[in-house]
N, C-alpha and C positions, 0 to 999 in steps of 0.2 A: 609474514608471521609464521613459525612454526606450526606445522598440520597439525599439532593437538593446543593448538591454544584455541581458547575459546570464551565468550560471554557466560558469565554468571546471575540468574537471572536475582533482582531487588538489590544490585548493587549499581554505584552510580560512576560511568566513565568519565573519564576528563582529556582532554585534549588542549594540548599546550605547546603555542608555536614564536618559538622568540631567536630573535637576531635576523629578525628580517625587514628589510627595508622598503614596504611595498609603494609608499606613497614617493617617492624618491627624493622623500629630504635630505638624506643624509643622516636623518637618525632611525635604528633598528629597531624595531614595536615588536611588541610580544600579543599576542593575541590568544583568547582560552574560550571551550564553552564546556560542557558537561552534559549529558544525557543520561537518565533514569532508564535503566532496563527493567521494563515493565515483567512481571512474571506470567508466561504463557497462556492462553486460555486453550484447553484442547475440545479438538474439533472432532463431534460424536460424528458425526456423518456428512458426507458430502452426494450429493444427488448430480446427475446431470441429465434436463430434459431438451424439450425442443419446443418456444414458443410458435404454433402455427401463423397466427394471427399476423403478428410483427416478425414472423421471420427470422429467428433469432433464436441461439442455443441459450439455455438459463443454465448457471453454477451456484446451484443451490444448497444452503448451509444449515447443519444441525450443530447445533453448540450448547450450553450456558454460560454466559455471561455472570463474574460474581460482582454479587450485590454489595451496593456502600460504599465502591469505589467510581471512578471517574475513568471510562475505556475507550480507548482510542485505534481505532481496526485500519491495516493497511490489506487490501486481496492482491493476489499475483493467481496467473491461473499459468498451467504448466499444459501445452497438449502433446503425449507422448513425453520426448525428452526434449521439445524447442519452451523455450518462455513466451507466451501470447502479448502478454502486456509488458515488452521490455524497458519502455520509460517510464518515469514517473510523473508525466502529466496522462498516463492512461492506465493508473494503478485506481482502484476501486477503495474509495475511506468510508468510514461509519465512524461515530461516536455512538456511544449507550445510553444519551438523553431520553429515548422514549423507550429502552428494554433494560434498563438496569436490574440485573440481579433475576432478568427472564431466560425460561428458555427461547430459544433461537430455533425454532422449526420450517425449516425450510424457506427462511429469508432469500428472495435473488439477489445475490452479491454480485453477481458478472455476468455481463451481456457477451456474446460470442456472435457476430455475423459470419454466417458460411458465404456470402458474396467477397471476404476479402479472404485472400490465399492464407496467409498464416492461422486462420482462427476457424476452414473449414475444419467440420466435424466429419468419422465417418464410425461404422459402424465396427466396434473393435480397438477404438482408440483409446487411451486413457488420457483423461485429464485429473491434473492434480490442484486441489487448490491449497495456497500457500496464506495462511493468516497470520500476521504479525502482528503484536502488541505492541501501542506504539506511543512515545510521553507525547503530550500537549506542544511542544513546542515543535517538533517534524510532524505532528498532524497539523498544526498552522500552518506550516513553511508548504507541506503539500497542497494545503487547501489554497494558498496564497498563488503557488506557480500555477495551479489547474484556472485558477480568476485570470492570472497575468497571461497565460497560454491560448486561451479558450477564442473562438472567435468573437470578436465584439461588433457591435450595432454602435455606427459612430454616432450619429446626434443623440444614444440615450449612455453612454459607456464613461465610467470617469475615467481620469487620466489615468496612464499605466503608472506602477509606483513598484518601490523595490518590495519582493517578498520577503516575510520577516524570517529573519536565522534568531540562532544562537549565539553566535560568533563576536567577543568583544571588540572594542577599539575601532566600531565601525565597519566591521568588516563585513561583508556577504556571504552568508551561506547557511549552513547547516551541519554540525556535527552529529552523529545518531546511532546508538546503540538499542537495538530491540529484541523481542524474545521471537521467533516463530513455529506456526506447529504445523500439518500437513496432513492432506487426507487425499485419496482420490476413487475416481468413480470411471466405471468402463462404461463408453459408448455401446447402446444396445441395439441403436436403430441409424436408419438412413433418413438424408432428409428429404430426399423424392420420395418420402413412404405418403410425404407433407401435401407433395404439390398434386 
């Protein structure tokens, strides 16, 4: 796409893919979904501490959340200029079922272990976190891969089953338009300030 093109936030995308033959009948399917670009929610402040206890940096969120409607959070956390969580079964969700229309003070939204290379902290680093507003239907698809992904306990685990898309005609996946907003917080301290 063109460098200035870009999402409009409370309008709805569509995607539409026809003359293709995936199942190998011999006849071409057309396949469509559409996603709701949610409108932003911006983010007052972002914190970053250091859990003693559990060992572990917290990415903690100051926001409001507006009320009345139905909100669905995806996290991305940025340390410096790398992406920490670059899949999407290690992307951080929330829904507003129990803060609708709350303020958000200091929610932990992202766990950070400094035992794995990519997500130590040091002192002087910035981390950025990246919140997106996100429809119902890729906050299901995400919630569905993190179930299908996740390690399972085999006598208590039901069968694996496909994660729900958008996507007509039977198809797998997911099409997705979202809005996102970004904040970030400097690293102040070490974690051997901890041990």
């Amino acid at each position: 796409t063109p460098i200035d093109y870009y999402g409009v936030e409370g309008r709805t995308y569509t995607l539409e893919v026809s003359g293709v033959d995936a199942d190998g009948d011999g006849v071409a399917e057309t396949y469509s979904a559409s996603s709701f670009m949610t409108p932003s929610v911006a983010i007052d402040k972002v914190l970053i501490g250091f859990h003693a206890t559990w060992e572990l940096w917290q990415v903690l969120l100051y926001a409001k959340d507006p009320a009345d409607t139905d909100n669905y959070y995806m996290f991305k956390v940025w340390r410096n200029d790398s992406l920490v969580n670059d899949a999407l079964d290690e992307v951080s969700l929330a829904d507003d079922a129990f803060f609708d229309g709350s303020e958000v003070n200091g929610v932990w939204v992202m766990a950070l272990d400094p035992k794995i290379e990519g997500e130590k902290m040091a002192k002087g680093d910035m981390v950025t976190l990246e919140m997106a507003c996100i429809d119902k239907p890729f906050y299901d698809f995400l919630v569905g891969l993190q179930e299908e992904t996740s390690p399972k306990n085999p006598l208590f685990s039901g069968p694996p089953a496909n994660v729900p898309g958008n996507i007509s005609n039977g198809a797998i996946g997911i099409f997705a338009a979202y809005s996102v907003d970004r904040d970030s917080a400097l690293v102040t301290m070490d974690v051997e300030n901890f041990k």
